[in-house]
SERO-4910 file (N, C-alpha, C, O; in steps of 0.05 Angstrom, whole numbers):
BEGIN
 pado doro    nc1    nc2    nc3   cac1   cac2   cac3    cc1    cc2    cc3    oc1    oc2    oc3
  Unk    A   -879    -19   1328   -905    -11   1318   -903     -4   1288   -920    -12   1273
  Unk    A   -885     10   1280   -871     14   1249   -877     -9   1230   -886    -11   1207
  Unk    A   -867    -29   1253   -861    -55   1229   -892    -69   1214   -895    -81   1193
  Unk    A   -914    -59   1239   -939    -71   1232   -946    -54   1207   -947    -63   1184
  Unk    A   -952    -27   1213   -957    -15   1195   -947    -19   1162   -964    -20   1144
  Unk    A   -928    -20   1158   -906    -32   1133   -917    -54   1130   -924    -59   1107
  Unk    A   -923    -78   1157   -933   -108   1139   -959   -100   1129   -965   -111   1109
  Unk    A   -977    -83   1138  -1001    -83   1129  -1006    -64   1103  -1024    -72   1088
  Unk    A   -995    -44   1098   -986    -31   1075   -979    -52   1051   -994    -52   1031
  Unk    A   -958    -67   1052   -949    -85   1038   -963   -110   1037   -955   -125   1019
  Unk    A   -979   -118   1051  -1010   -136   1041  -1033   -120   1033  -1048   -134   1019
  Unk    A  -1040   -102   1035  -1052    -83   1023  -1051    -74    990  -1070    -73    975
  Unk    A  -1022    -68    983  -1007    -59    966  -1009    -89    949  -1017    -88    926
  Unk    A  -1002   -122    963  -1009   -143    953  -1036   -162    940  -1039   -179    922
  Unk    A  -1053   -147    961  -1085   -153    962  -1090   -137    937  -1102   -148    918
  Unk    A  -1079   -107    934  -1097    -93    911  -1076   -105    882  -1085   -106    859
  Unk    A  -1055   -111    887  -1046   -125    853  -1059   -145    848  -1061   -151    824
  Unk    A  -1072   -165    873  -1084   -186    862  -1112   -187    849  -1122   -201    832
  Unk    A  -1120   -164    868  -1150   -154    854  -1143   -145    830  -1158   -154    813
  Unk    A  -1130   -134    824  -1126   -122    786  -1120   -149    780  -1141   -162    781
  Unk    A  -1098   -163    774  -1102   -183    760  -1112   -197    752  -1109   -210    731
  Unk    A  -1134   -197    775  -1162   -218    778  -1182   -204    758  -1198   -214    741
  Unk    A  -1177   -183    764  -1197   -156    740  -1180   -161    719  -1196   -161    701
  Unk    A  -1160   -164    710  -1157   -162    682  -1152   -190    678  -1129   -191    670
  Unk    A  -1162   -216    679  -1169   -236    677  -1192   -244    667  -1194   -260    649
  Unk    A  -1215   -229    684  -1239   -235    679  -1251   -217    658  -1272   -222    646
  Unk    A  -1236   -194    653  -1237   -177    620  -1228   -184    601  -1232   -175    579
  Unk    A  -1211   -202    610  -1206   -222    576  -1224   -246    581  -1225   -256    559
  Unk    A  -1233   -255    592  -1259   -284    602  -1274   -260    588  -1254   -255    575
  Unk    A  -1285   -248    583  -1312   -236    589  -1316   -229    552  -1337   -228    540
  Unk    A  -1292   -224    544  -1284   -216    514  -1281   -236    499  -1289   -237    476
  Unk    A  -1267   -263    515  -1265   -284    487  -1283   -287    489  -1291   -289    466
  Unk    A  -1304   -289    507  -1330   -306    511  -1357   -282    487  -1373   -284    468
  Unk    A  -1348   -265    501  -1365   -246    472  -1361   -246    437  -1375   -244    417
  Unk    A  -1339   -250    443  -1322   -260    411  -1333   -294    405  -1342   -300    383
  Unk    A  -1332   -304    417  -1344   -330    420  -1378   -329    415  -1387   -347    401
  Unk    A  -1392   -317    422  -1416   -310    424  -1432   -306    402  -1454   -313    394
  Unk    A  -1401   -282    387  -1423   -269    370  -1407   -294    341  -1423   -300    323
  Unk    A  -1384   -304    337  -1389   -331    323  -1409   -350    325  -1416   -362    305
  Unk    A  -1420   -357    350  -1441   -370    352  -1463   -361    337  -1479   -376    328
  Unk    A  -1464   -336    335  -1484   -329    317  -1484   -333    286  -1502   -344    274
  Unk    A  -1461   -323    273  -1451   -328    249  -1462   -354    244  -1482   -356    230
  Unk    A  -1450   -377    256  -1454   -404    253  -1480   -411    251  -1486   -430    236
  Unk    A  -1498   -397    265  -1524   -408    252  -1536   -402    238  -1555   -416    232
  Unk    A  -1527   -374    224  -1537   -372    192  -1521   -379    179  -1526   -375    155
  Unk    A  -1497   -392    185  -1481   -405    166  -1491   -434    164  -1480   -446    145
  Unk    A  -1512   -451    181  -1516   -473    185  -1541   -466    163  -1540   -474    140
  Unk    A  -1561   -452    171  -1577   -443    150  -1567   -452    127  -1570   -474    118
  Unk    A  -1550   -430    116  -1548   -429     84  -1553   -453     81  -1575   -462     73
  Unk    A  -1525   -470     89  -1521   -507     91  -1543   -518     85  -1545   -535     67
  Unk    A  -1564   -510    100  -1587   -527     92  -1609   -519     74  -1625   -536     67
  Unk    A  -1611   -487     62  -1602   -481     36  -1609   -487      7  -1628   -488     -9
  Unk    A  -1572   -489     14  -1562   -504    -15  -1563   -533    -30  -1554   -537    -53
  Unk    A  -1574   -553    -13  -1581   -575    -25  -1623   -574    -42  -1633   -585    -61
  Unk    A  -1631   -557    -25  -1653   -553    -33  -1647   -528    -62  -1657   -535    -83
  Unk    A  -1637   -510    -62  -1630   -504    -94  -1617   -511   -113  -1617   -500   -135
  Unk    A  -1603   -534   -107  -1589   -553   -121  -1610   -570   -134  -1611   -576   -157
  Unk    A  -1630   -578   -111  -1642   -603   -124  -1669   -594   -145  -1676   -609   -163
  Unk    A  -1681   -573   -140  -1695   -556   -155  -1688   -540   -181  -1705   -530   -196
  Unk    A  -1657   -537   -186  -1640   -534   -208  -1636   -556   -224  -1632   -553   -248
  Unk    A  -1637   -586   -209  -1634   -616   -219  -1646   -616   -241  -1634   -615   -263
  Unk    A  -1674   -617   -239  -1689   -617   -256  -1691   -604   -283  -1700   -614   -304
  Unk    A  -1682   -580   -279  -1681   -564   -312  -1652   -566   -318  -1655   -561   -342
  Unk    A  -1627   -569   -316  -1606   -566   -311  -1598   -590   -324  -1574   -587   -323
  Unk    A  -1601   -609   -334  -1586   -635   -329  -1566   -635   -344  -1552   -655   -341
  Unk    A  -1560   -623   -357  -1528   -616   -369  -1508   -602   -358  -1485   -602   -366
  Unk    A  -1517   -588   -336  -1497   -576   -318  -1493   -596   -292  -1490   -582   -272
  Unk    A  -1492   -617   -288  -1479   -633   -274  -1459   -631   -265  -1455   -646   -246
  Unk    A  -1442   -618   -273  -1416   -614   -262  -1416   -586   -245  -1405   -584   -223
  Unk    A  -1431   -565   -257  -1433   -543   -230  -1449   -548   -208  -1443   -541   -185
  Unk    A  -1470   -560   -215  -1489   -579   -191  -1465   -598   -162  -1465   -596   -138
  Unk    A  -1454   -609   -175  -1432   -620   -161  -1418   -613   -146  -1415   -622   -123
  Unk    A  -1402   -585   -162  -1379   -569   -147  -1395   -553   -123  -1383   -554   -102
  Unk    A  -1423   -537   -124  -1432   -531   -108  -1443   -552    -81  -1451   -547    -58
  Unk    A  -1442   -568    -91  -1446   -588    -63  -1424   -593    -47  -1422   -589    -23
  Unk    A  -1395   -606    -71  -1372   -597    -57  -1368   -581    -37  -1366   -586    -13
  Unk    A  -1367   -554    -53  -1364   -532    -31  -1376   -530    -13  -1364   -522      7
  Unk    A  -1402   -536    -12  -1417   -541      4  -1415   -550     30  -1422   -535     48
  Unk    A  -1405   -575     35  -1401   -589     39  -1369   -583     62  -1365   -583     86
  Unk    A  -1353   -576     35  -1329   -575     52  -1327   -549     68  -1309   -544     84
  Unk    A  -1351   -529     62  -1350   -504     85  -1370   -517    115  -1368   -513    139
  Unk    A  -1384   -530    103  -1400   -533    130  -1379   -563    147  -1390   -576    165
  Unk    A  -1356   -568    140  -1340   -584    164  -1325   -561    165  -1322   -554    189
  Unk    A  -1312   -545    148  -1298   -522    157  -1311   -509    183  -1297   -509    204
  Unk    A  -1335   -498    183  -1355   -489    205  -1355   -500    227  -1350   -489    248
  Unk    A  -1360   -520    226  -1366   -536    245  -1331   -543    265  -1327   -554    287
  Unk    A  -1316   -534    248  -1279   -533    259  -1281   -507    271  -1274   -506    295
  Unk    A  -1287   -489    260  -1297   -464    273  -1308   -461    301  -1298   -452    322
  Unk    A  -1334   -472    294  -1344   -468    313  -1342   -474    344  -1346   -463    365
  Unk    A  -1329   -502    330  -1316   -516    361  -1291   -502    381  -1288   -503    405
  Unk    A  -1273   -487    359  -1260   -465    384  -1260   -444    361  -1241   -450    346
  Unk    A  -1273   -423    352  -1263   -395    335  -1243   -373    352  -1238   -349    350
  Unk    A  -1235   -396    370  -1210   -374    376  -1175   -392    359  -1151   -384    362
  Unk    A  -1182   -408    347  -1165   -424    331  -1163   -413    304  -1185   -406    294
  Unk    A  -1146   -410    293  -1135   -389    275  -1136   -401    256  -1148   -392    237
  Unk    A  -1128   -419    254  -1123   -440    230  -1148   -453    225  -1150   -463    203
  Unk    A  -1169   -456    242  -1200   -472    242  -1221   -441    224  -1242   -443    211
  Unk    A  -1205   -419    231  -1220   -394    226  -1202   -390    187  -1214   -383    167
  Unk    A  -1188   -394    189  -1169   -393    162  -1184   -414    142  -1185   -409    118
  Unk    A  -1198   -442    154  -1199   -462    137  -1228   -466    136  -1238   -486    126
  Unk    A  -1244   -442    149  -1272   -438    148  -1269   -404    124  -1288   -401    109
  Unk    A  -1251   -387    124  -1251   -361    104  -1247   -369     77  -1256   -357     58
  Unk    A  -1229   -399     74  -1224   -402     45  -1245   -424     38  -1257   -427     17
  Unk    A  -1247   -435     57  -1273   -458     48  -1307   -437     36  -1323   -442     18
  Unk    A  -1304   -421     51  -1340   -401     51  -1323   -385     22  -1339   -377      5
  Unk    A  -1295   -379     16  -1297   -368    -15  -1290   -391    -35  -1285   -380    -56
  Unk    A  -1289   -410    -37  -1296   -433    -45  -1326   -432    -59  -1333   -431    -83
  Unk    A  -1344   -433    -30  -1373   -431    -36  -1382   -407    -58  -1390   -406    -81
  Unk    A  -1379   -397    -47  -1387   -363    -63  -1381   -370    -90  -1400   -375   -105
  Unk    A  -1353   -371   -101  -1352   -382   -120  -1363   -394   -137  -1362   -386   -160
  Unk    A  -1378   -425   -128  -1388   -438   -137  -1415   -428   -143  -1425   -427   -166
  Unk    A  -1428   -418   -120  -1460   -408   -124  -1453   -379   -147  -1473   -373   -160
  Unk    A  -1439   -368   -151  -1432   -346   -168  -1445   -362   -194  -1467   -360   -205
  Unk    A  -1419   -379   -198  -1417   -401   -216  -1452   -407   -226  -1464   -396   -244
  Unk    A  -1458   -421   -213  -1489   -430   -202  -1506   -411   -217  -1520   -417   -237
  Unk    A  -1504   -390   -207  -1529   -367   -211  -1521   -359   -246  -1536   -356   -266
  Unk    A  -1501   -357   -244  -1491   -351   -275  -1501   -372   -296  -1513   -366   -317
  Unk    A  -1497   -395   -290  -1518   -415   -305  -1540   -420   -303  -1548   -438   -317
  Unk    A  -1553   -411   -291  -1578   -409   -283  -1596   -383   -303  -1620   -383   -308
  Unk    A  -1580   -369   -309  -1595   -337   -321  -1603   -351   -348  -1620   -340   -361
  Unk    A  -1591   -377   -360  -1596   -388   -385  -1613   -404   -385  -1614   -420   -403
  Unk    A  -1633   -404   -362  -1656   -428   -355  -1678   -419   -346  -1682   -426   -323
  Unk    A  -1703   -399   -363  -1717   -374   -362  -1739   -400   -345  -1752   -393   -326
  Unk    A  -1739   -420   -352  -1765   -435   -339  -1762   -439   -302  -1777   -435   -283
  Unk    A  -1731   -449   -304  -1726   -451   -275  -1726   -422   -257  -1736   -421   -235
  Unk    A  -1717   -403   -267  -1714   -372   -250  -1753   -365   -246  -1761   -350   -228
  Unk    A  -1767   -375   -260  -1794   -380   -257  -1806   -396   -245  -1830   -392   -245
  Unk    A  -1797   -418   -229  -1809   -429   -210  -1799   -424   -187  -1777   -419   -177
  Unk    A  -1824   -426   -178  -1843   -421   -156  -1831   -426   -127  -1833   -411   -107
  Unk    A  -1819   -448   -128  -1790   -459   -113  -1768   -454   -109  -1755   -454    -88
  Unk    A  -1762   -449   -135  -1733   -429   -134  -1737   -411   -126  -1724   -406   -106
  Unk    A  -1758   -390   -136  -1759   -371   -118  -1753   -360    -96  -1739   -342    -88
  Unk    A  -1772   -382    -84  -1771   -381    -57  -1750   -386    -37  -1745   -376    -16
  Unk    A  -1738   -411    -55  -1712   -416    -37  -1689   -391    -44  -1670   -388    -28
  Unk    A  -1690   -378    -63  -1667   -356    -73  -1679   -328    -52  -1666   -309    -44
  Unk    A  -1699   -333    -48  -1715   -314    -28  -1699   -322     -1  -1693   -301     10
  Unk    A  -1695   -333      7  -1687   -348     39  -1656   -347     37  -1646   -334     55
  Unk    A  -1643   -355     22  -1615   -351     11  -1608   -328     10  -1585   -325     17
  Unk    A  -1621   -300      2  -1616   -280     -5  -1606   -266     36  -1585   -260     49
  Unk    A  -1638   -267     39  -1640   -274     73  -1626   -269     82  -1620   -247     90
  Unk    A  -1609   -300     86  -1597   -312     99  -1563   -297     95  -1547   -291    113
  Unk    A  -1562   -297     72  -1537   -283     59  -1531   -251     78  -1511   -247     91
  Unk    A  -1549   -235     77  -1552   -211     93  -1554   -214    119  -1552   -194    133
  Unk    A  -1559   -240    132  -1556   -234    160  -1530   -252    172  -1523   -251    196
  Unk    A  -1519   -264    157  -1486   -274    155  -1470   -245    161  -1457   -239    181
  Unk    A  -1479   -223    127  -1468   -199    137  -1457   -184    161  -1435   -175    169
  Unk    A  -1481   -184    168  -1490   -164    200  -1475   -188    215  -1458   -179    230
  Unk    A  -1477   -214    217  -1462   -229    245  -1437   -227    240  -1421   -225    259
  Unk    A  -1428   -226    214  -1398   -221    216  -1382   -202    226  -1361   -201    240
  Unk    A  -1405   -179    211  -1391   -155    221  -1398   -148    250  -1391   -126    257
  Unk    A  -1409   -163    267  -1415   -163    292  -1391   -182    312  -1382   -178    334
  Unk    A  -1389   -198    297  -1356   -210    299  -1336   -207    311  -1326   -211    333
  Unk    A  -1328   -194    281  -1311   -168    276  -1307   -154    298  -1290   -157    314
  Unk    A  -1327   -139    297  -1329   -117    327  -1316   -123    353  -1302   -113    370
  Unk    A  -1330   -149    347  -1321   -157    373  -1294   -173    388  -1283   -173    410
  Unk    A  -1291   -188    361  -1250   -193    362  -1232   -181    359  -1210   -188    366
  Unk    A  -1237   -153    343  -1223   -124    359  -1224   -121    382  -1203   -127    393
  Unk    A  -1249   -112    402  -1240   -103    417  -1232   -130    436  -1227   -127    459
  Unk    A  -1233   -147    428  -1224   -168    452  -1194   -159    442  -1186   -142    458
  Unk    A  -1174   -165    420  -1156   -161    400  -1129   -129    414  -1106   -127    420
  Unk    A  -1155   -111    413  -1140    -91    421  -1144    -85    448  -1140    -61    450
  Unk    A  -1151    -97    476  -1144   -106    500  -1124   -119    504  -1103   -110    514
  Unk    A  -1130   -144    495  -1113   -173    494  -1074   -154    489  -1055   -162    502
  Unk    A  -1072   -135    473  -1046   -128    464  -1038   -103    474  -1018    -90    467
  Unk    A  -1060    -95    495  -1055    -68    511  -1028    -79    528  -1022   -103    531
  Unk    A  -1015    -59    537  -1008    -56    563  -1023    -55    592  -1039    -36    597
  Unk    A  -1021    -65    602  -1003    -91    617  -1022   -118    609  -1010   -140    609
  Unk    A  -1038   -119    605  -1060   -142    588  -1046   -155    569  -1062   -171    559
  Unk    A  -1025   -157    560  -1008   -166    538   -991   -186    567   -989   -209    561
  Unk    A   -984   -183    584   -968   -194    596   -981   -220    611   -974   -244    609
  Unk    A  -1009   -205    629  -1019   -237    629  -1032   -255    613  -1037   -277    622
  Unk    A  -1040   -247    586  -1058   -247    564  -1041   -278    562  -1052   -299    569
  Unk    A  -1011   -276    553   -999   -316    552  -1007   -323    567  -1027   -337    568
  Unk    A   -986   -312    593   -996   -333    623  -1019   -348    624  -1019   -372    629
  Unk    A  -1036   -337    620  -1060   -347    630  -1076   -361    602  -1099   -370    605
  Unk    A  -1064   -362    576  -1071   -379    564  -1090   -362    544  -1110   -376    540
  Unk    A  -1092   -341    531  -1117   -321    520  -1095   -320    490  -1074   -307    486
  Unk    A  -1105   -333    477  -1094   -338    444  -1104   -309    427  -1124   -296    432
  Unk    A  -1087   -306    409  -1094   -283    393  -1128   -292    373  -1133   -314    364
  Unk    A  -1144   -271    372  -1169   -281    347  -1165   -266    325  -1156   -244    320
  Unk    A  -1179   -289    310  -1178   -282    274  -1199   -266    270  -1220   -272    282
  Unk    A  -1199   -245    253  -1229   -238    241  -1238   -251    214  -1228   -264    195
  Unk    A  -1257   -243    221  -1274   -262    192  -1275   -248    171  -1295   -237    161
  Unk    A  -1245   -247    163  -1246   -228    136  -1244   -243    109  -1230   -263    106
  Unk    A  -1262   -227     87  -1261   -248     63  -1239   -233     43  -1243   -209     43
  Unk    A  -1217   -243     27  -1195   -242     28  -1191   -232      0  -1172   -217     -5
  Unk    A  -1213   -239    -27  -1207   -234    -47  -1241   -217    -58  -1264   -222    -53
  Unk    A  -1223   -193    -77  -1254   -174    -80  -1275   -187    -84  -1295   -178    -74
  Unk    A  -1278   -218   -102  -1300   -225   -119  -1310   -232    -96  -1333   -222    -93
  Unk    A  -1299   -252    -67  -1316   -264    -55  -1319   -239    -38  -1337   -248    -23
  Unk    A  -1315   -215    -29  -1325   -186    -15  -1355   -193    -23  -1371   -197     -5
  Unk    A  -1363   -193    -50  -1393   -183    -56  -1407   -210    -62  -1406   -228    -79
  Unk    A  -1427   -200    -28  -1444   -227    -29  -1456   -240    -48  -1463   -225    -67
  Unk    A  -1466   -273    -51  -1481   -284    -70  -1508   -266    -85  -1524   -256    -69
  Unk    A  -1511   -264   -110  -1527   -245   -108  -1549   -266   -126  -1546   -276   -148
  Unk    A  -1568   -267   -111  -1586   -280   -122  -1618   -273   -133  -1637   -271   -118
  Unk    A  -1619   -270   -156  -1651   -248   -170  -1662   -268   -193  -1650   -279   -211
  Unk    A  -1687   -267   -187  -1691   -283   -211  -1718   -261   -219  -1740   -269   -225
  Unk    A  -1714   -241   -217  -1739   -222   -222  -1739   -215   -253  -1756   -201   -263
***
């Protein structure tokens, strides 16, 4: 009669390790997927801007025509952050897709820096009516990038500092749960968002 008791203890004792594992499985499912979530968000005011910056480009065309070459580079950049993004987006638990979307978006910044700086010498264009408006939506859009990032953030910590807890660090390989990048911008100039005023 001993012996039953012991087998049933020891499936018991088996049943409840599998239930934790199963529980700390579905708390890292539950975290990348939130980390995942709130990039999803990022991405669509990052898709925003994207669509954007060809409309202040082409409204700058017009008074601008000697700056052709910063017109350009901002499409560039343009351009090469929104396939960066879009590498992103398809897994942002990829480090290197998240690395080649941080230098691509300070790339951008750059350029629109660039952009706006030549722009302060073109009193007719900072006066239309268009620009405005699109530097109005850009501005926007710029501030709510902010907040998704730093919503991000938030949230690939704490997936970040689970994922490297004890005992969560052990099935965290096994089961396939990759370390995440945060969406940090790397050099002071690109820290301070596009700042766009034509007041």
């Amino acid at each position: 009669m001993g012996w039953i008791i012991t087998v049933v203890v020891i499936g018991l004792v088996f049943l409840g390790l599998i239930g934790w594992v199963i529980g700390v499985y579905n708390r890292l499912v539950a975290l990348r997927n939130r980390f995942k979530n709130a990039f999803a968000q990022i991405d669509v005011q990052l898709k925003r801007r994207y669509d954007l910056i060809p409309n202040l480009v082409e409204t700058a065309k017009g008074y601008m025509k000697h700056e052709s070459e910063t017109l350009e580079a901002v499409i560039a950049a343009r351009n090469q952050a929104a396939g960066a993004a879009q590498a992103a987006a398809a897994n942002p638990a990829d480090a290197g897709a998240m690395k080649g979307l941080i230098g691509a978006e300070g790339a951008l910044t750059g350029a629109m820096g660039r952009l706006f700086a030549v722009m302060e010498a073109y009193p007719d264009l900072k006066a239309n009516q268009n620009m405005m408006q699109v530097s109005e939506e850009l501005t926007s859009t710029e501030n709510k990038i902010a907040f998704a990032r730093q919503a991000y953030n938030d949230s690939v910590t704490t997936y970040k500092t689970y994922r490297e807890s004890f005992p969560p660090i052990v099935f965290a390989g096994m089961f396939g749960f990759a370390d995440a990048t945060l969406f940090e911008i790397e050099s002071p100039q690109e820290r301070e968002a596009v700042k766009v005023s034509f007041t």
